[in-house]
GUVOFI-916608 format. One record per atom (N, C-alpha, C): chain; residue number from 1; x, y, z. Coordinates in steps of 0.02 Angstrom, whole numbers. Atoms other than C-alpha are relative to their C-alpha. Example, Ala and Ser with C-alpha at 12.3 -4.5 7.8 and 13.67 -1.06 7.14 Angstrom:
BEGIN
A,1,45,-59,0
A,1,615,-225,390
A,1,45,60,0
A,2,-42,-59,-3
A,2,684,-53,357
A,2,-39,55,37
//
This chain:
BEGIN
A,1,70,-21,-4
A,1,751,2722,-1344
A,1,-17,46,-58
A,2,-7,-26,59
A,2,666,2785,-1487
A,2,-36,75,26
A,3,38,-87,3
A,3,631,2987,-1505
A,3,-9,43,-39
A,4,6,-50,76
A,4,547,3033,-1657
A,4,-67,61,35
A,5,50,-24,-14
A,5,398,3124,-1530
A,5,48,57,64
A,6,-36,-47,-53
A,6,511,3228,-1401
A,6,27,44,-28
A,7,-36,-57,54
A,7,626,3324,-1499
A,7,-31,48,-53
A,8,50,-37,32
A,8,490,3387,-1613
A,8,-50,51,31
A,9,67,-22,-42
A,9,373,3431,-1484
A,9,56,83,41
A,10,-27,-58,-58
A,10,516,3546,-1381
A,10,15,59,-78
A,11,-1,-52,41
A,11,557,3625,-1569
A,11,-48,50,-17
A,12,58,-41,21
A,12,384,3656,-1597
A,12,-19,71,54
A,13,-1,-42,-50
A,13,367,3746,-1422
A,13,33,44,2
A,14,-34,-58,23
A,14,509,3851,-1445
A,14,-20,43,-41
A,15,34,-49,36
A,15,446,3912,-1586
A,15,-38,33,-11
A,16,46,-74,1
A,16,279,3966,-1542
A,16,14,37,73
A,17,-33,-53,-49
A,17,376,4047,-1392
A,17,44,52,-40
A,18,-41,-50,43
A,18,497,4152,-1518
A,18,-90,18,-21
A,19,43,-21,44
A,19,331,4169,-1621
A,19,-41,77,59
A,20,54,-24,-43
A,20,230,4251,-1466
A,20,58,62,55
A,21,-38,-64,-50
A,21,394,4362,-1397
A,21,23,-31,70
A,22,-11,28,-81
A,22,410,4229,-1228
A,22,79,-2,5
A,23,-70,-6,6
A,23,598,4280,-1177
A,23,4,-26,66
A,24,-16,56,-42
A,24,643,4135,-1063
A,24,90,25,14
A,25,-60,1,-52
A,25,802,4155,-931
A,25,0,-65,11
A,26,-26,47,-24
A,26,887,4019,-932
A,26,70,-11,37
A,27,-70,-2,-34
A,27,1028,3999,-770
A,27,14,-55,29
A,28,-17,73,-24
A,28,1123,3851,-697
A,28,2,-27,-38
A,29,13,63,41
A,29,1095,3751,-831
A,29,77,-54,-6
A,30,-56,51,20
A,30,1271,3682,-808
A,30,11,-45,50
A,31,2,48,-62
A,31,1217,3598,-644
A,31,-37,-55,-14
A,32,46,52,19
A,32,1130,3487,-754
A,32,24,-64,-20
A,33,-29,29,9
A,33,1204,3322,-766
A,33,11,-42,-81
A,34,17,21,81
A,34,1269,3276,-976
A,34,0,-73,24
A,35,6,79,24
A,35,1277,3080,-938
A,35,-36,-31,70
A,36,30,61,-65
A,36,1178,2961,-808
A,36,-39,25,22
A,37,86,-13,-48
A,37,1025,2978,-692
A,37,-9,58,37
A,38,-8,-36,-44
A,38,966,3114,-588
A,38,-83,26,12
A,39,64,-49,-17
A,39,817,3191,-505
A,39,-16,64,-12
A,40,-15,-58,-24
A,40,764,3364,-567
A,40,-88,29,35
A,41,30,-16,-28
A,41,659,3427,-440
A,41,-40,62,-8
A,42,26,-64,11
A,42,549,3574,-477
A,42,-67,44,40
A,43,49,-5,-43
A,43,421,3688,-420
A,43,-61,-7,-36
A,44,79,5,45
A,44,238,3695,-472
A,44,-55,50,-13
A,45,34,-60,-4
A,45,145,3853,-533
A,45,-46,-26,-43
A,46,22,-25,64
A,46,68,3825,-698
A,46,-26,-88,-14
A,47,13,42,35
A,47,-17,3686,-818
A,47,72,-4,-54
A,48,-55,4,67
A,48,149,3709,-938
A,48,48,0,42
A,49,-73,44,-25
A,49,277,3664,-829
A,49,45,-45,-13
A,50,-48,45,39
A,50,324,3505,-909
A,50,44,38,-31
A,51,-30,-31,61
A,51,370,3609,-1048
A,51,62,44,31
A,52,-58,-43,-20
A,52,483,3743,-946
A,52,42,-18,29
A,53,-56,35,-44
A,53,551,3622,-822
A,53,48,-45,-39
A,54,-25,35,56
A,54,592,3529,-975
A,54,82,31,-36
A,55,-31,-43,55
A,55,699,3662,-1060
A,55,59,14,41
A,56,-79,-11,-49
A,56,838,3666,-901
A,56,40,-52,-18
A,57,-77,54,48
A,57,917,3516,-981
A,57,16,0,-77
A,58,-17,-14,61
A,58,911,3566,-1147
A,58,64,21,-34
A,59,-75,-1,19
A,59,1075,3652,-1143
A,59,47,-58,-25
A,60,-57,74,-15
A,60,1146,3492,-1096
A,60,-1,-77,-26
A,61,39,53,58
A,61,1038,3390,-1233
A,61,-32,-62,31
A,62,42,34,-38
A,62,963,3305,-1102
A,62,-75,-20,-14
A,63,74,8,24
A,63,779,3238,-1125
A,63,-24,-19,91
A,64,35,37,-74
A,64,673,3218,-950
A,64,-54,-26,-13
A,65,49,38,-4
A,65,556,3095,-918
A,65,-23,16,66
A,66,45,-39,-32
A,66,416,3186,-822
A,66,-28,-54,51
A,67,50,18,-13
A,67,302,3106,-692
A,67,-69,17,2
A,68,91,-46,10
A,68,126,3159,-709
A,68,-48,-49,6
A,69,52,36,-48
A,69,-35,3093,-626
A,69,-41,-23,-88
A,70,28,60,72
A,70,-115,2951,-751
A,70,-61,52,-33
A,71,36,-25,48
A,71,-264,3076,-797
A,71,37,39,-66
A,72,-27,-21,43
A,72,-155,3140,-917
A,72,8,-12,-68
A,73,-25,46,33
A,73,-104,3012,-1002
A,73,-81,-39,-32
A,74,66,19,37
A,74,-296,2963,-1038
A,74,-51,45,-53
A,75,31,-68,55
A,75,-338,3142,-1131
A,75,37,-40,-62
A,76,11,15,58
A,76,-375,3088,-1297
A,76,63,33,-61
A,77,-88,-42,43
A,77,-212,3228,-1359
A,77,35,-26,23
A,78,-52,-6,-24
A,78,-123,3228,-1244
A,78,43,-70,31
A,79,3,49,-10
A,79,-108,3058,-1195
A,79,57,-38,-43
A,80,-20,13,17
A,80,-30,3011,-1341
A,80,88,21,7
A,81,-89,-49,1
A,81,136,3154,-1353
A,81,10,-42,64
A,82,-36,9,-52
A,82,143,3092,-1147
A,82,31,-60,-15
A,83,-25,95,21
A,83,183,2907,-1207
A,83,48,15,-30
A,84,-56,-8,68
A,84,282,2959,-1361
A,84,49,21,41
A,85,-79,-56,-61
A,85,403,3088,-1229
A,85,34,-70,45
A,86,-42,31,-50
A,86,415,2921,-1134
A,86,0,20,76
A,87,7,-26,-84
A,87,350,3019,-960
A,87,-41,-50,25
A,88,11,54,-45
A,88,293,2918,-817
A,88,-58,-2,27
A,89,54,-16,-17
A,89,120,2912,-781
A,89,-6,-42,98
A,90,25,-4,-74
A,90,73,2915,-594
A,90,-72,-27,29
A,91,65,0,-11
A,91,-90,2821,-527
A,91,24,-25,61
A,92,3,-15,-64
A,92,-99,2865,-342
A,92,-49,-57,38
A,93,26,51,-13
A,93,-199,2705,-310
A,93,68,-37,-11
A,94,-60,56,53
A,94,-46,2600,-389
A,94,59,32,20
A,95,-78,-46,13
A,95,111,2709,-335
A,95,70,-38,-19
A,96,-54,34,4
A,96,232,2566,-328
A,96,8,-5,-74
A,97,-9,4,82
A,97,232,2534,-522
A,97,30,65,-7
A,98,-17,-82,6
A,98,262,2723,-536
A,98,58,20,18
A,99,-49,-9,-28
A,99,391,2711,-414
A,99,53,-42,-38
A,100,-64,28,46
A,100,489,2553,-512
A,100,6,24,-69
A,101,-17,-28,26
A,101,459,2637,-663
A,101,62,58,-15
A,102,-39,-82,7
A,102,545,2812,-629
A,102,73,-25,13
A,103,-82,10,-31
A,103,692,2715,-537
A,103,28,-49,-67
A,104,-19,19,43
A,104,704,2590,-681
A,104,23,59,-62
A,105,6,-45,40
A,105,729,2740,-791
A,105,62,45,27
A,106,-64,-22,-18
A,106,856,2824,-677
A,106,54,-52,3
A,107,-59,49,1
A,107,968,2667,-663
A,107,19,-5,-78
A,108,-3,-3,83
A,108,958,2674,-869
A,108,31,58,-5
A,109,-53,-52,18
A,109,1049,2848,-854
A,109,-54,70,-23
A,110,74,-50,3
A,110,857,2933,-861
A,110,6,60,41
A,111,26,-36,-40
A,111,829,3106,-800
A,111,-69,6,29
A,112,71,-10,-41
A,112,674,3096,-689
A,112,-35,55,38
A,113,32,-63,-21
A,113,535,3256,-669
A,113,-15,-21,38
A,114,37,4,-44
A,114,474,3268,-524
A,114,-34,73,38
A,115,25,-57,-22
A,115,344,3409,-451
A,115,-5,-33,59
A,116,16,29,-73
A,116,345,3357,-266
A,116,-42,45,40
A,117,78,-33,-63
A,117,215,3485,-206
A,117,-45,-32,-36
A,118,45,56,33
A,118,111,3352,-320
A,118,-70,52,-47
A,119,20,-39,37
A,119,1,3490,-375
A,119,-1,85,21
A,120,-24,-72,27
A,120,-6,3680,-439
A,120,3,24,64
A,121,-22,-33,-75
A,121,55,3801,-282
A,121,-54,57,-20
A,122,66,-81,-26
A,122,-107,3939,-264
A,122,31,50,-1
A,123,-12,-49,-39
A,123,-26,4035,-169
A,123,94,32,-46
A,124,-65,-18,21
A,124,148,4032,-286
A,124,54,-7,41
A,125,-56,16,-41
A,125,244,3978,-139
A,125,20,-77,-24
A,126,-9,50,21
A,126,326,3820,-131
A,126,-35,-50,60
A,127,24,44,-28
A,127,231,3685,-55
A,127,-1,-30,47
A,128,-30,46,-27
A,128,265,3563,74
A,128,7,-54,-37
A,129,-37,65,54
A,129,362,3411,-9
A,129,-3,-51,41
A,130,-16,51,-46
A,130,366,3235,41
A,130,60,-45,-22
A,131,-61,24,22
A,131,508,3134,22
A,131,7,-52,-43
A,132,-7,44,50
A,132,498,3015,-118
A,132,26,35,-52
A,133,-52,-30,35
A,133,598,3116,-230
A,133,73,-22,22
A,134,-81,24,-30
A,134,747,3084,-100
A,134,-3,-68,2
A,135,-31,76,2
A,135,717,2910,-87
A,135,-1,-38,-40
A,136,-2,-10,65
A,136,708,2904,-269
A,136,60,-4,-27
A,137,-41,-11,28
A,137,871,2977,-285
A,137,57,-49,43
A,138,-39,60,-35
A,138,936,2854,-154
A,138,9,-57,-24
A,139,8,70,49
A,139,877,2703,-235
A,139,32,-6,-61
A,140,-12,7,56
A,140,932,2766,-385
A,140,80,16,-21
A,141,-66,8,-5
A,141,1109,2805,-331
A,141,17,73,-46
A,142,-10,-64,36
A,142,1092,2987,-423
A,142,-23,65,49
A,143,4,-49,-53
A,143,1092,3160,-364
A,143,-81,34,-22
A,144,51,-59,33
A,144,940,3292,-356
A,144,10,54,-22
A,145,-15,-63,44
A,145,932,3438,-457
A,145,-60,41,13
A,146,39,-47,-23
A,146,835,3582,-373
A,146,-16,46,-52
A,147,13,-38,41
A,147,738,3684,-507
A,147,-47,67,30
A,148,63,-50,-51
A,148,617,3843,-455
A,148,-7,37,-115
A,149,57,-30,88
A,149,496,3912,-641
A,149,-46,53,26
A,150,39,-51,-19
A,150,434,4081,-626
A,150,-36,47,-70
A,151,37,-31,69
A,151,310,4176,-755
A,151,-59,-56,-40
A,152,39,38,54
A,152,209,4025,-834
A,152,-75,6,1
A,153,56,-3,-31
A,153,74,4050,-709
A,153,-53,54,-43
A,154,11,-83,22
A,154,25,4223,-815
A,154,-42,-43,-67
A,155,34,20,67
A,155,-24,4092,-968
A,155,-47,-55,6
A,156,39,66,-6
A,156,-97,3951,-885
A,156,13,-28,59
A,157,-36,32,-41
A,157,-123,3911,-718
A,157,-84,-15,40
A,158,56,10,-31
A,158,-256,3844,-571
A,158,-53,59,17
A,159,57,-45,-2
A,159,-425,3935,-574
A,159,10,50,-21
A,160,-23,-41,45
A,160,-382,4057,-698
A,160,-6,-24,-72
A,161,3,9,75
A,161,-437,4070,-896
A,161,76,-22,-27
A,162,-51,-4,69
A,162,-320,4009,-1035
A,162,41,48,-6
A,163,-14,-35,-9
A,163,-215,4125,-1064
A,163,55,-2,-81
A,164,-64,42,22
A,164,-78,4026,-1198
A,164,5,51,-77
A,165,-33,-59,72
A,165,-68,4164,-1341
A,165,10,65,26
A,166,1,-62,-23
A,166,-36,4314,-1221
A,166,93,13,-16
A,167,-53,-34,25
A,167,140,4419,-1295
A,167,38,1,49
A,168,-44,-36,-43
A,168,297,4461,-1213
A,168,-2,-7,87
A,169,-13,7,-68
A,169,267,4363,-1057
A,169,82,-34,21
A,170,-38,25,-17
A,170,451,4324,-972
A,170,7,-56,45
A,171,-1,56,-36
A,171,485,4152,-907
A,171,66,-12,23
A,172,-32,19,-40
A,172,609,4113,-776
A,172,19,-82,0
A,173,-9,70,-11
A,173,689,3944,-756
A,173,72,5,23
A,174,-55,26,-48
A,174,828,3919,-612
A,174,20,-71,20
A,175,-29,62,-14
A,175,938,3779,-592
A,175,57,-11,59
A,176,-29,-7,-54
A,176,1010,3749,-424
A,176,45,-53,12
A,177,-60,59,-21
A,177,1174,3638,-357
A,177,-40,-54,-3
A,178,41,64,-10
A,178,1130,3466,-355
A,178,17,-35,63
A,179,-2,62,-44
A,179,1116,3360,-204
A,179,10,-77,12
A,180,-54,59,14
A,180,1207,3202,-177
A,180,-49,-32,83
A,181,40,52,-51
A,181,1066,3106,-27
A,181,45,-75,-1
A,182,-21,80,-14
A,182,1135,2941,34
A,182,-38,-56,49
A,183,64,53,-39
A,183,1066,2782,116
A,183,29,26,66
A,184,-5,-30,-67
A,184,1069,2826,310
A,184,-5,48,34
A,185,19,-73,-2
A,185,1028,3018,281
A,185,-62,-10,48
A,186,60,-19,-28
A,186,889,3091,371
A,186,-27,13,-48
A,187,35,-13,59
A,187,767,3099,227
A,187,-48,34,6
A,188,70,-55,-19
A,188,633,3226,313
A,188,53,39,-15
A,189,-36,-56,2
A,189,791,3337,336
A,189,27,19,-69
A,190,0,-8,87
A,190,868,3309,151
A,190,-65,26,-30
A,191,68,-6,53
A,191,666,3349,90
A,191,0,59,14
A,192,-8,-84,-12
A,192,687,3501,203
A,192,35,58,-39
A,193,-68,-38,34
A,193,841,3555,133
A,193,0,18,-94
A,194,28,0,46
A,194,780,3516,-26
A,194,-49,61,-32
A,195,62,-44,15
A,195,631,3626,-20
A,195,21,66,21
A,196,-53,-73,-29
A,196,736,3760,72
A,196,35,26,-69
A,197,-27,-5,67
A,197,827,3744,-104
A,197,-48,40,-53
A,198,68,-22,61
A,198,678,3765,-221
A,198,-17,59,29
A,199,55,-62,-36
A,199,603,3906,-104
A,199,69,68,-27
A,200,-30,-36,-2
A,200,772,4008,-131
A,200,-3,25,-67
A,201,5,-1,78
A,201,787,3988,-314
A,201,-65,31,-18
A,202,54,-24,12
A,202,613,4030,-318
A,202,-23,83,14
A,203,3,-58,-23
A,203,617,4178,-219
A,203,36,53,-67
A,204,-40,-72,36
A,204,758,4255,-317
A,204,-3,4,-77
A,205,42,-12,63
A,205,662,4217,-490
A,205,-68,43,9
A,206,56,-61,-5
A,206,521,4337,-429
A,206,38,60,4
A,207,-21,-71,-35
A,207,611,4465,-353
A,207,45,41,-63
A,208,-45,-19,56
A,208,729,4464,-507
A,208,-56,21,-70
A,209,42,13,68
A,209,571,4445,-636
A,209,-8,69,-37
A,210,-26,-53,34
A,210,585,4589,-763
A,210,-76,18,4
A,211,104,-39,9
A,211,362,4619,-757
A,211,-2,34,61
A,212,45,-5,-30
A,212,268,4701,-639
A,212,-72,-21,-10
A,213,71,12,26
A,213,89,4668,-624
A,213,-21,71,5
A,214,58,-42,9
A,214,-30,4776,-683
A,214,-64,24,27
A,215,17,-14,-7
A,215,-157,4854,-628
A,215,-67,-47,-15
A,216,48,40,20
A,216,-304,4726,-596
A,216,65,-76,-11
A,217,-20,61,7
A,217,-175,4587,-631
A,217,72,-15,35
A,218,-11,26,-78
A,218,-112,4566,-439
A,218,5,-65,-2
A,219,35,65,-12
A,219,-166,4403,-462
A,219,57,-60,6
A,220,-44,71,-4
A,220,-13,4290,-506
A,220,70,43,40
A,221,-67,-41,-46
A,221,114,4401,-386
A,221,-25,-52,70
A,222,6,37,-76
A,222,117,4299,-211
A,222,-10,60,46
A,223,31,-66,-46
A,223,40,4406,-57
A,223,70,14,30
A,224,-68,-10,-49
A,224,225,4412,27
A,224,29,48,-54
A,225,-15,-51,54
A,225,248,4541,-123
A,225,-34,25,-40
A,226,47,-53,10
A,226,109,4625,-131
A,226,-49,-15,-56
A,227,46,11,13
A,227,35,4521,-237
A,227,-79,-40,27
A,228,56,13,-37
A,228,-164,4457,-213
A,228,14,-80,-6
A,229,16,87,-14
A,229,-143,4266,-239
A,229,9,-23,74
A,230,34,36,-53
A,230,-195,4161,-107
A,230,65,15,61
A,231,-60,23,-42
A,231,-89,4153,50
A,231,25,-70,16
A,232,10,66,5
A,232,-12,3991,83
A,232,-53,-55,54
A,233,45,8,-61
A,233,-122,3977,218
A,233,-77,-16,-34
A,234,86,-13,39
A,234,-290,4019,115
A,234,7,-55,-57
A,235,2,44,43
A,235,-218,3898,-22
A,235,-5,-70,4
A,236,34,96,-34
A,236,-224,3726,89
A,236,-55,-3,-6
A,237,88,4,-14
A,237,-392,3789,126
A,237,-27,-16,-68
A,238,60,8,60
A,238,-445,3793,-67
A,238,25,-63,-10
A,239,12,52,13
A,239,-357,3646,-86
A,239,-21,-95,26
A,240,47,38,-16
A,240,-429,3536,22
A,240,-76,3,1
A,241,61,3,8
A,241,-587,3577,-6
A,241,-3,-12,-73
A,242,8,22,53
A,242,-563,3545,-189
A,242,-4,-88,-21
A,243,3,77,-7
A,243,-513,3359,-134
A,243,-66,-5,27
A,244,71,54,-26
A,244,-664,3324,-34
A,244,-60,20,-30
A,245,42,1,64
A,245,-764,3401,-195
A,245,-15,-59,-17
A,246,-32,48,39
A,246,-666,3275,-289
A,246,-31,-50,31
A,247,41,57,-48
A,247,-718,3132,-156
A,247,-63,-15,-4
A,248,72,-4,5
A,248,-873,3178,-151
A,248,-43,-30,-68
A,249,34,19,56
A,249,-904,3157,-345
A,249,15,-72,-8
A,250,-9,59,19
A,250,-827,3006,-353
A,250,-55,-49,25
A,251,44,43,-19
A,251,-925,2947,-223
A,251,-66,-33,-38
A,252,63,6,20
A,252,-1071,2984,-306
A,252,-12,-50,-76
A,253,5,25,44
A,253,-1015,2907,-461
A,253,-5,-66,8
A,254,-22,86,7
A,254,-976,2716,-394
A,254,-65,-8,27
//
């Protein structure tokens, strides 16, 4: 597979991360598998996630092939780099294509992204997950790889300005054991266990995170630590009501 658009794109990033002071923790990274397929599972704070969830196989010269919901892939920029990287575009009308894609891609020896709270966490917790990740990694005869990304939220995240030239923010990126799912598992309980995974990793990238917030900028701390973002409770609420926005316009458009 050719990769004259991936490798450029993660140098360039690095660099305006050195350029801007972003001192990224990177741990686990040796739970990352160097040869054949695997799921890495991550959580979801930020618009730049690709990019950080990206950078846990880097050690291991790994390249992941992302999934990300087809509007993506139709932005006039961005559209293009997502093709070039080779990530998997997602249209939630169509999932099956999406689905033989990602698995065709892990049977090829592909690492496959996956955000399974499907979009950004409000509240900075971790989501509820559904299990097509595990039966992903079933089909695909590879293990999952539990990730948890803490800090990105601070540069770019849901209902919140831009942020992407702010100094000396620290980024977190945990890499957790990998999971080995098989056909005959309980696959609610593996998604559980799963997400029990991500939630730990996650936890102990806050608690560990070298910032405080500031004064007035409460905002990306989770309320279970005193910060103001949403509870996970208050964050279903915004985001179902953002879907039946969404619904709504469409309606109006057909």
């Amino acid at each position: 597979m050719s990769e004259i658009v991936y490798p450029p794109v993660i140098k360039t990033a690095l660099g305006v991360f050195k350029a801007l002071n972003i001192k990224i923790r990177l741990e686990g990274t040796e739970q990352i598998p160097r040869t054949g397929g695997a799921v890495l599972v991550s959580n979801h704070v930020s618009y730049l996630d690709f990019i950080f969830a990206g950078l846990a196989a880097y050690p291991a010269k790994r390249l992941v092939r992302f999934m990300a919901k087809k509007e993506i892939f139709d932005n006039r920029v961005g559209g293009p780099l997502m093709r070039g990287m080779h990530h998997i575009p997602v249209d939630r009308e169509a999932g099956a294509s999406s689905y033989a894609a990602a698995l065709k891609a892990l049977k090829g020896g592909e690492i496959v992204g996956v955000f399974a709270e499907a979009t950004i966490s409000r509240s900075f917790t971790v989501k509820d997950i559904k299990n097509g990740a595990v039966r992903m990694a079933v089909a695909g005869k590879v293990p999952l790889v539990p990730v948890a990304i803490w800090g990105p939220q601070r540069l770019w995240t849901k209902g919140r300005k831009r942020r992407l030239l702010q100094r000396n923010v620290p980024v977190t990126i945990l890499v957790g054991e990998p999971m080995y799912p098989k056909r005959g598992d309980d696959y609610d309980q593996v998604t559980k266990d799963l997400r029990a995974a991500i939630s730990e990793l996650l936890d102990k990238a806050q608690r560990e995170y070298p910032d405080v917030p500031r004064k007035g900028e409460t905002w990306w701390q989770p309320a279970h630590l005193g910060g103001t973002a949403p509870t996970p409770e208050e964050a279903e609420k915004l985001d179902l009501r953002e879907s039946e926005e969404r619904s709504a316009r469409k309606g109006a458009e057909s």
